[in-house]
C-alpha positions in Angstrom: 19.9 50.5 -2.4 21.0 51.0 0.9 24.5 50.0 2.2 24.7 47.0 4.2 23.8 46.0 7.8 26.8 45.8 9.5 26.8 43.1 12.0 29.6 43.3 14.6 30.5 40.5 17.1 32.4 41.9 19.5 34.2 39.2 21.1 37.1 37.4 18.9 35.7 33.9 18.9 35.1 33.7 15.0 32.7 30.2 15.5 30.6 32.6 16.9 30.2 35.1 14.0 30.1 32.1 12.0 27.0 30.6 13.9 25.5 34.1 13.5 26.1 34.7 9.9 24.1 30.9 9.2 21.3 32.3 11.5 21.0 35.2 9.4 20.9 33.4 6.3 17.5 33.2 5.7 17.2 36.7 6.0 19.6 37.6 2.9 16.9 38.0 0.6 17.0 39.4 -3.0 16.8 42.7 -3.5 16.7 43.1 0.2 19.7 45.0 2.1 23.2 42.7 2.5 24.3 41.1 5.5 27.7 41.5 6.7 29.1 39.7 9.8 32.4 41.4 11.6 34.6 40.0 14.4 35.9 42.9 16.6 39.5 41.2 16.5 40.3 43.7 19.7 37.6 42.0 21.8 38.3 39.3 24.9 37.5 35.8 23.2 34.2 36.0 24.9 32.0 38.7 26.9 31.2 37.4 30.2 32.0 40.2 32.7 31.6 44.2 33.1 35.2 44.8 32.5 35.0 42.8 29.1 32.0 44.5 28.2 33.5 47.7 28.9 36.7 46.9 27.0 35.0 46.8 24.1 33.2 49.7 23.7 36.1 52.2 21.9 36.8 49.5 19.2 33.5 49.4 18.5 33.3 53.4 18.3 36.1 53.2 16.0 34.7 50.5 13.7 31.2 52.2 13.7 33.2 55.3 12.0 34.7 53.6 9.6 31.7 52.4 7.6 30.3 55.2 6.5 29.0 52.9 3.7 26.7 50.7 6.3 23.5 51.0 6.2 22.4 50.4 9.8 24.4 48.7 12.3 24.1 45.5 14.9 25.9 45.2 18.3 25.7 41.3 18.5 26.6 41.1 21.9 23.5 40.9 24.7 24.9 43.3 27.1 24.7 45.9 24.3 28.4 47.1 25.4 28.8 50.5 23.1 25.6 51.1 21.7 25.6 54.8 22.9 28.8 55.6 21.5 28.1 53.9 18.5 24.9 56.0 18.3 26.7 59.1 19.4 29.5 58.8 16.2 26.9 57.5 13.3 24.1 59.2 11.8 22.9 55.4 10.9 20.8 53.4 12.9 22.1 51.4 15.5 20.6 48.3 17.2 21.5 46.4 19.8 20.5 42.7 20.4 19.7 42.9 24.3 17.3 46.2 23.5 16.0 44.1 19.7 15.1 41.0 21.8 13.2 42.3 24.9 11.0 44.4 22.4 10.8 41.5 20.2 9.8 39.3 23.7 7.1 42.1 24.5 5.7 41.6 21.0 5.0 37.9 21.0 4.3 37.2 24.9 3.0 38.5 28.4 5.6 37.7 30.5 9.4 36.9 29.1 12.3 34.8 30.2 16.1 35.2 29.1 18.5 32.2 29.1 21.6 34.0 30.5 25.6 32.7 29.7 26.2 32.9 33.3 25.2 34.2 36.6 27.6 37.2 36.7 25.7 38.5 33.4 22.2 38.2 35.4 23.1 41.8 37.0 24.6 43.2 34.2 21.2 42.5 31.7 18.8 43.4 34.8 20.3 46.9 35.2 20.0 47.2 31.3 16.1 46.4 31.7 15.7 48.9 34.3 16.5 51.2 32.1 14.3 50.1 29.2 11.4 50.1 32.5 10.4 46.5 31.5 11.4 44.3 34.7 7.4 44.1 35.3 7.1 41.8 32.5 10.4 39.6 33.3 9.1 36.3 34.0 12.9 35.1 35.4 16.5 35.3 34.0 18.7 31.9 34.2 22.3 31.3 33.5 23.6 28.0 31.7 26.7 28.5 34.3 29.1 28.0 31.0 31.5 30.2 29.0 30.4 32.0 25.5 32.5 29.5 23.6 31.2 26.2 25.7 27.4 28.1 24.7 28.4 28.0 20.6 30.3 24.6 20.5 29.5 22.6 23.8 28.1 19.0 23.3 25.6 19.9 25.9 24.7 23.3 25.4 20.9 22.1 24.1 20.2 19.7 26.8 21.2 22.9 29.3 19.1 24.9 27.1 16.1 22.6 27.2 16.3 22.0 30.9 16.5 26.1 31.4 14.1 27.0 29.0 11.9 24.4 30.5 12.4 26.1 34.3 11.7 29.7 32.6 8.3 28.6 31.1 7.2 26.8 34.4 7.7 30.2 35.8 5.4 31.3 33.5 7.6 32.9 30.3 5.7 33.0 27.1 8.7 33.9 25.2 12.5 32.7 25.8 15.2 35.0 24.5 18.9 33.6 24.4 20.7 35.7 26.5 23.9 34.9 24.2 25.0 35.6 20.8 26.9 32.6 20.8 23.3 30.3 21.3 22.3 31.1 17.8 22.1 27.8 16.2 20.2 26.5 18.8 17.1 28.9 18.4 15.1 25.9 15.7 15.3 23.3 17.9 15.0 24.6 21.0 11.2 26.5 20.1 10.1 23.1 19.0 11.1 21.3 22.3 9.8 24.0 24.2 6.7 24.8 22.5 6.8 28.9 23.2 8.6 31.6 21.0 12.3 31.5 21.4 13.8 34.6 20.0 16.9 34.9 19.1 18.5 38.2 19.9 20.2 38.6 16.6 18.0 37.6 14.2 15.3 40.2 15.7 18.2 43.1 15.4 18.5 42.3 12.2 14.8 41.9 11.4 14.2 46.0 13.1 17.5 46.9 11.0 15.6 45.4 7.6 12.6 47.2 8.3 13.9 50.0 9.2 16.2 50.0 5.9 13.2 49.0 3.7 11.3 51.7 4.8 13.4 54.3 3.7 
């Protein structure tokens, strides 16, 4: 049996590893690889700019190393922020949600839309996509214009989510990813209000870290 799937918030806001760890419920399955969900305690209490993204990234490093015992590991975070160190200091697989939910988007739909946490995290995920070389099948990124906590607790973060994921399919998005760890629990309803896939980032980490696991 392999270890377990190691899967690391890096911001300090625990009712966001705890909205993650329900989403990821289903997916603890017997006989199946366990789920484990960290909070970087080092981490700001919520990623919402470069410099917190970059703060992050030796923790991470350092956490990465010491689990030898995981089986494959999740940056729960959708800027990615360390997943090339990480790679670079494990010989187990690491996945990051940003990279997990575009490919996951690609899979299910034409043309994609993200719902982003804010507009100074816009930049930030587009530079990431130029790298992956899939801005052709970006549909259009939009922020909720509110803070990682106000996205995992907020009274109303769905009605924001509902009017932004209704802009992002009227611009043609066949698929919605939440741009935000902390939008987990929101993933259920929000697909049935909007009709179209929405993909949450984490889950489909976890889902490539699964098969990757089962598959020896």
């Amino acid at each position: 049996m392999p270890g377990p799937i190691v899967v690391i918030n890096p911001n300090s806001n625990q009712a966001v590893t705890d909205g993650l760890d329900a989403a990821l419920e289903a997916f603890r399955l017997p006989g199946g690889p366990g789920i484990e969900c960290l909070t970087l305690a080092e981490g700001p209490f919520g990623i919402e700019s470069q410099l917190d993204s970059d703060s992050v990234v030796l923790p991470l490093a350092r956490l990465v190393q010491g689990r030898p015992d995981a089986g494959a590991f999740v940056i729960a975070c959708y800027s990615d922020p360390g997943l090339d160190a990480c790679r670079s200091v494990t010989k187990r697989p690491v996945f990051g949600i940003q990279e997990s939910g575009v490919l996951t988007a690609l899979a299910r739909a034409d043309l994609f839309g993200i719902i982003a946490i804010a507009e100074a995290s816009v930049a930030r995920h587009r530079r990431f996509m130029a790298r992956m070389g899939v801005l052709g099948r970006l549909a259009a990124e939009i922020p909720l214009n509110m803070s990682v906590d106000e996205s995992a607790r907020g009274e109303k973060t769905f009605e924001r989510l509902v009017e932004v994921g209704g802009a992002l399919k009227a611009r043609g998005a066949g698929a919605v990813i939440l741009g935000c760890a902390g939008m987990a629990r929101h993933r259920p309803g929000l697909e049935a209000e909007l009709g179209v896939p929405v993909i949450d980032p984490t889950q489909a980490a976890v889902a490539m870290a699964m098969g990757t696991l089962l598959a020896g």
